[in-house]
DRENLUMMAR-49146 format. One record per residue (C-alpha): residue number from 1; residue in one letter; x, y, z. Coordinates in Angstrom, 2 decimals. Layout:
N
> seq; type; xx; yy; zz
> NUM; a; X; Y; Z
...
end
This chain:
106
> seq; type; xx; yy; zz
> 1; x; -35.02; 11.37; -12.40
> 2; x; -35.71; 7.82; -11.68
> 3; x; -34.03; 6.73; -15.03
> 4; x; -30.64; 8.03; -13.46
> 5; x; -31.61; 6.54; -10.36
> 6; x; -31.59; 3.39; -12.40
> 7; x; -28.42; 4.05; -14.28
> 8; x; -26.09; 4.95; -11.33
> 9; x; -27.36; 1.33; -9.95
> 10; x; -26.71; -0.60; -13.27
> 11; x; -23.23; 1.49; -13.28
> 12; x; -22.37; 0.39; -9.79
> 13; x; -23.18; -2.43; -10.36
> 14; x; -20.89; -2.93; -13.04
> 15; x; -18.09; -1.30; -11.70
> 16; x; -18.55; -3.57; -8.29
> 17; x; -16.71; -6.51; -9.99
> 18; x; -14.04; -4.49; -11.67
> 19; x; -12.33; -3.15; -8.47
> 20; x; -12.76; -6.56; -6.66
> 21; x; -10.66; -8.00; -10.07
> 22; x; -7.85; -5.64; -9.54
> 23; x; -7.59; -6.03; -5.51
> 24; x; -4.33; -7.46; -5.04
> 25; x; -3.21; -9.34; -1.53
> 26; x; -0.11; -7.40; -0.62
> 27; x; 3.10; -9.17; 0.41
> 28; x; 2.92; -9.08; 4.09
> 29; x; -0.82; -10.62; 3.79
> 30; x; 0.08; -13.15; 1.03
> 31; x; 3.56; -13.91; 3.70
> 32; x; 1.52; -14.79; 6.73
> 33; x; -0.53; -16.90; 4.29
> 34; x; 2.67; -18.38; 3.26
> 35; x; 3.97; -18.78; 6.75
> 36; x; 1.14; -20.74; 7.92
> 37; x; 1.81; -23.23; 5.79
> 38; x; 5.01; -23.75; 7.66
> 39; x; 5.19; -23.69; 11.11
> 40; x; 8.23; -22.25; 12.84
> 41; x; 9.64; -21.34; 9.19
> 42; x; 10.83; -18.46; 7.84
> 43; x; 11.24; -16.91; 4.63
> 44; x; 14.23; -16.83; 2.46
> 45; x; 12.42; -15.11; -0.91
> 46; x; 9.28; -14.32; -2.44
> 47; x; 8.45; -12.44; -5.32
> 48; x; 5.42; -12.23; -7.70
> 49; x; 5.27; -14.57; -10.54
> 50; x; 3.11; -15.82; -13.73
> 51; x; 2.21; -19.35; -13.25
> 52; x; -0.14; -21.62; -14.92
> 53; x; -1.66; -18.52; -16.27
> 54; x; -2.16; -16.46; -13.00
> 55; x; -0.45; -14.20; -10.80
> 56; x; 0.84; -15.62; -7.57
> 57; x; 3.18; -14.95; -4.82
> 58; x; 5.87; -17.46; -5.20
> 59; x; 7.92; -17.86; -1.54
> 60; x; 10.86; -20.23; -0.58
> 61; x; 10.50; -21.02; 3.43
> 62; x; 13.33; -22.38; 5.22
> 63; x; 11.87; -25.50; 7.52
> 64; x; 13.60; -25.62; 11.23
> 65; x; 16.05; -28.31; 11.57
> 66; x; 16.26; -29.36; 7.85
> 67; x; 17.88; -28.08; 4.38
> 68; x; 14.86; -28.23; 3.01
> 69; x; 12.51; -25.58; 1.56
> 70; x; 8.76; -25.35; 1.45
> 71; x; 7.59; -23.75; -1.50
> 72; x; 4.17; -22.15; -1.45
> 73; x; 2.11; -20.10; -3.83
> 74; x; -0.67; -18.07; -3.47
> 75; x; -2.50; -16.47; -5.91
> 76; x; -2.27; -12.41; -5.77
> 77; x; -6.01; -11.72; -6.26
> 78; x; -7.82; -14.00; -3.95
> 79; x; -4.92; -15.07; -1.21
> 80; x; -5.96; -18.82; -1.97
> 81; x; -3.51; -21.47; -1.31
> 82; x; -2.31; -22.74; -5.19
> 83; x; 0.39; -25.10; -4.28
> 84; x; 2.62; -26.10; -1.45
> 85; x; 5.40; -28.60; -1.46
> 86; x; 8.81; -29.73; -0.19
> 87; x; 11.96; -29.50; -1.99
> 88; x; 15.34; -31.01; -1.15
> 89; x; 18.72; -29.60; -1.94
> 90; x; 19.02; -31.55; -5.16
> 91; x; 15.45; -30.49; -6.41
> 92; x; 16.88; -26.82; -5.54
> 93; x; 19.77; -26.92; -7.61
> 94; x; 18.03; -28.04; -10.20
> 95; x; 15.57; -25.36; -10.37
> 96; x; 18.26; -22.98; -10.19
> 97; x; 20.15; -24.48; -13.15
> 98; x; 17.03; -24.31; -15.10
> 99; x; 15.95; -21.03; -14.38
> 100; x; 19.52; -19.40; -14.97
> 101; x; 19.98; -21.64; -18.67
> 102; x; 16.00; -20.33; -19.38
> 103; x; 17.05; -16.14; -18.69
> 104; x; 18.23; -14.49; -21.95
> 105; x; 21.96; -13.05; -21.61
> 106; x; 21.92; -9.02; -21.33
end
């Protein structure tokens, strides 16, 4: 009996890290995150992306009283912070351009 006592431990154990692996911040968590960032700002897209070999939330926030956007990341396990950073218009169209030229035709 106390060798299965034993086992279920080791197994739970085990297990304990797997589930906290796969725990994923949802979107309205990883938003608020986001939002904080930017005070006053509100979102114009977000959607989950692979970057630099992880999976973040990747949202565009519109910044009161300028054209600019405030792009932040936050990675989709943990709800860390990865990046945040201005980007004008020009910087904008640019990423667009790249991204469309960079999706395979249908």
């Amino acid at each position: 009996m106390a060798r299965l006592s034993v086992l279920s431990v080791i197994l739970l154990m085990c297990i304990s890290p797997l589930s906290q692996a796969q725990q994923r911040v949802s979107r309205a968590e990883a938003e608020k995150i986001a939002l904080a960032r930017v005070p006053g700002g509100k979102i114009i897209s977000g959607k989950v992306e692979k970057e630099k070999g992880r999976q973040i939330w990747s949202f565009d926030i519109s910044m009161p009283g300028s054209r600019n956007i405030t792009e932040v990341w936050i990675d989709v396990r943990t709800g860390e912070v990865l990046s945040s950073q201005i980007e004008t218009p020009a910087e904008q169209a640019k990423e667009a351009a790249a991204e469309k030229k960079a999706k395979p035709r249908p």
